[in-house]
N, C-alpha and C positions, 0 to 999 in steps of 0.2 A: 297824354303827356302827364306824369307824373310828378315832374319837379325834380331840381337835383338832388335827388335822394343818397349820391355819392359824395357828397361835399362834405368834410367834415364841418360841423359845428364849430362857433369862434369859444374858445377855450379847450380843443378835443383837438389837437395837432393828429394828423394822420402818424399812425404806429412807424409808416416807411417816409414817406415824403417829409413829413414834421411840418406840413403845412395847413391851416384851417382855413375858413372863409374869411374875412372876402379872398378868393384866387379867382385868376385868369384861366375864366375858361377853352372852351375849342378844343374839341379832342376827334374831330373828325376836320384832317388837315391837311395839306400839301404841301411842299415849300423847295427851294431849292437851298443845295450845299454851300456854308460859307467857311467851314473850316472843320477839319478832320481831327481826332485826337492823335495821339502815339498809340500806333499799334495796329490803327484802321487803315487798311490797305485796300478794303474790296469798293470803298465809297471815295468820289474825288470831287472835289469843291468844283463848285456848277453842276454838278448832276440832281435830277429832279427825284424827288424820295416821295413816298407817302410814311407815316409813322406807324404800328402799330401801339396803340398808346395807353399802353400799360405801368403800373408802380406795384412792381412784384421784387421781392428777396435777390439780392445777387443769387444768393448760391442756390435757388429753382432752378434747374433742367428744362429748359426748352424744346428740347431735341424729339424726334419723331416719338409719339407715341405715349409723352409726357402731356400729364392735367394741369398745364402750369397756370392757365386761367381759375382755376379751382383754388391754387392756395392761399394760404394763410395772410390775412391781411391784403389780399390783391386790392387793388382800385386801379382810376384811368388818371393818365395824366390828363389836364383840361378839367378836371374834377375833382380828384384826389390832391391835385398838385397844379403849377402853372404850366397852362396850357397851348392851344396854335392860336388864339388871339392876340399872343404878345407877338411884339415887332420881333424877336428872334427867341427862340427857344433851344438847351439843351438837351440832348437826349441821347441816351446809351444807345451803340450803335447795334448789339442784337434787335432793337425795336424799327429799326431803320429799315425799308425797304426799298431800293433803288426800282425807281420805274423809264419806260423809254421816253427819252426828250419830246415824243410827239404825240405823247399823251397828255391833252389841253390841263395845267395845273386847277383847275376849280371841277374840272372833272373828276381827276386823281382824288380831290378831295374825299368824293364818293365811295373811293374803294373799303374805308371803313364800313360804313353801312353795309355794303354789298357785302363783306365777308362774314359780317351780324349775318345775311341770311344766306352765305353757304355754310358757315356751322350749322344752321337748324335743319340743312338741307341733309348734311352728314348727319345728323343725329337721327334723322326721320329716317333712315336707311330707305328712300325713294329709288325706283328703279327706272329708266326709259320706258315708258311705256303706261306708267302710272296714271293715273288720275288724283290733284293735291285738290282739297281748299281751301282757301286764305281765307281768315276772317279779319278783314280791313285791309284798306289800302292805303294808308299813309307812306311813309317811307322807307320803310322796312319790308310792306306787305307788298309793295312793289318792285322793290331791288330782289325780294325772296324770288317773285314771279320772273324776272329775268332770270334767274338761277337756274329754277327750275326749266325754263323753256329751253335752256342754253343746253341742260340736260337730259332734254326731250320727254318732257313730264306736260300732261296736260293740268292747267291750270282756271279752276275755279276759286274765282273773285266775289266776296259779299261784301258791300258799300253800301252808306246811306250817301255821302259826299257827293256832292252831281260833280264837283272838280277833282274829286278824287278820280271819279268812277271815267272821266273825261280825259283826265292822264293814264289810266291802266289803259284806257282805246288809244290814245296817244302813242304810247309806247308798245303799242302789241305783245303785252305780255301777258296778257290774259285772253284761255279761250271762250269762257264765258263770264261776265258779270251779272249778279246777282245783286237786285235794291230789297232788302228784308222789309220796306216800305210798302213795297209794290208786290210780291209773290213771298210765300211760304218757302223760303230758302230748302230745305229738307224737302220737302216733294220733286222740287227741281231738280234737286243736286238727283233723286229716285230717278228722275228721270233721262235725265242727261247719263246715266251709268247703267243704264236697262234695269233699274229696280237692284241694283246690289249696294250701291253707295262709295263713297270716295276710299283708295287707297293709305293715305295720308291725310290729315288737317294740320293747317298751322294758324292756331292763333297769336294776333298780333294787334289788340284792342286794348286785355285788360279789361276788356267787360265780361261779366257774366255770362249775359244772355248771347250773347256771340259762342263762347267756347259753350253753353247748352246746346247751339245750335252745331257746332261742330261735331260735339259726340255725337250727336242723333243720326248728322250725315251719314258715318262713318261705316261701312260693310265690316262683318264680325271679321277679326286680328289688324286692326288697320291701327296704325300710330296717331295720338294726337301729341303732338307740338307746345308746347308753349314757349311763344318767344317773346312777348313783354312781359317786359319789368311790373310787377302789380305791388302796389302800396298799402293793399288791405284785403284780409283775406277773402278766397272764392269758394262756392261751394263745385261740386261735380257728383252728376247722376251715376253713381255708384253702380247701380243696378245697373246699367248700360253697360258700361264698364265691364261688369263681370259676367252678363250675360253675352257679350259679343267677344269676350277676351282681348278688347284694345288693352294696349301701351300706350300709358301718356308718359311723356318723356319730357324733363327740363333740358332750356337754353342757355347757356348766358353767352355773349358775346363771339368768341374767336380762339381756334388753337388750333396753328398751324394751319390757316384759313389762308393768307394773304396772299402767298406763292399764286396756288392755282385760281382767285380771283384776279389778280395783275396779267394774268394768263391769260383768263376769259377777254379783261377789256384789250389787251394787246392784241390778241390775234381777232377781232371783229365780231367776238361771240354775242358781247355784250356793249351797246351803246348806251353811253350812260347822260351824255346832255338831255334825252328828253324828261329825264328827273327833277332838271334845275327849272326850278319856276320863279326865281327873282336874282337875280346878283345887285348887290351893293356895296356900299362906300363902306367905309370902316365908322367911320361919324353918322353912321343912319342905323347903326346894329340896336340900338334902344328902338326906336323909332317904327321904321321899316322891318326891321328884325323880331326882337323879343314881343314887343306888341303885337306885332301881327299872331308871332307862335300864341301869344296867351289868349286874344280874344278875336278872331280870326285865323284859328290851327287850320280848319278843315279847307283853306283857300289854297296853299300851300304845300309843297313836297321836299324841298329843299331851299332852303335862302343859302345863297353861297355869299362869302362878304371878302369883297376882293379889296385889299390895299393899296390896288394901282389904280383903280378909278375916278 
């Protein structure tokens, strides 16, 4: 965890939002409809939404086929601007995505992350039948692992975390876990692929020695991934690189992701409660929440913070 790296600074008002810190964050959220503007017709007060939560240009293009995550000045609401912590939030209803009433709201909340890891899934251009490896399993590198599975990708897992490594067994989304503690990650991965090595890697550490270990996996033209956010620079085995002919490929976030994630959890592809590892009070989010992410992250996969408890 890197820190809110997207919050603007107190005197640096964001270019689109015009808002700086301190803001209300929550940008991975659920809620239900309390009221519609002029002109909104496909959304009707009481229907349950998840957001995608964006502070992009009105006049960006959204539409199939468009980078609109890529432009100029993007940020998240909950970041950039206020967020799903507050008691009611506004938001443009292109970001709006209706989901089905009987999809658990703190659930729903999840579909943001989940569709952090089917962009990375699109960009890896993975096929059924593949072989990925995740390097980490916090909450991304295990919503990625539902992705993938949902898409019939086999899925290698490398954790130090025993509760991480306890949730990826939890959730069946990994077919094998790998502790870089205990075995020589790269020999295994040799092994478990008959000596050719993984299809795809997707890192999702931000550490170093993670994504070294990823390329080395990797069988020559295989993609590596990068899907966290790093806050200082990495290096990468070049020579690897150009002797195996991989593609490393950058991530950021989502476009055009949410549709066929809402999809996944609706029709039974993807269950997403075995994610949530603590739900809370809204008076406990210091407490039980942010302290725990700061100095007890690896316990952890999701604190959901529910307002009706």
């Amino acid at each position: 965890m890197e820190g809110p790296i997207f919050i603007p600074p107190c005197g640096h008002p964001h270019p689109i939002s015009g808002e700086e810190a301190p803001v209300t964050m929550g940008h991975e959220f659920s809620g239900v409809v309390y009221a519609v503007g002029e002109g909104v017709d496909y959304i009707e007060v009481g229907q349950h939404v998840v957001v995608e939560p964006y502070i992009i240009r009105d006049y960006v293009d959204t539409g199939e086929g468009s980078n609109y995550h890529l432009s100029k000045d993007m940020n998240f609401i909950g970041l950039g601007g206020c967020g799903g912590l507050a008691e009611k939030i506004a938001v443009k209803h292109r970001w709006v995505h209706p989901i089905p009433n009987d999809i658990p709201l703190d659930q729903a909340a999840l579909i943001e992350p989940l569709s952090v890891g089917h962009h990375a899934y699109v960009r890896s251009g993975a096929k059924e039948g593949n072989v990925a490896l995740i390097g980490g399993a916090g909450s991304i590198g295990l919503l990625l692992a539902a992705i993938l599975k949902a898409k019939g990708i086999k899925a290698i897992i490398t954790e130090l975390s025993k509760a991480r490594k306890d949730k990826a067994k939890e959730a069946g989304v990994a077919d094998y876990i790998l502790d870089p503690s205990e075995v020589d990650v790269t020999e295994e991965v040799l092994k478990l692929t008959n000596g050719e090595g993984v299809d795809v890697a997707f890192e999702c550490t931000s550490v170093n020695k993670v994504l070294d270990t990823l390329v080395a996996s990797c069988k020559p033209t295989a993609k590596v991934v990068i899907v966290s956010i790093w806050s200082q620079p990495a290096t990468i085995n070049v020579h690897s690189v150009v002797m195996k002919e991989l593609d490393v490929h950058g991530t950021i976030a989502y476009c055009n992701d949410h549709a066929e994630t809402i999809k996944l959890v609706e029709e039974g592809q993807i269950n997403l409660e075995p994610f949530i590892t603590q739900r809370i009070k809204l008076d406990e989010l210091i407490s039980e929440g942010f302290e725990r992410l700061i100095h007890n992250n690896e316990s952890a996969v999701k604190i959901i913070v529910n307002p009706n408890l």
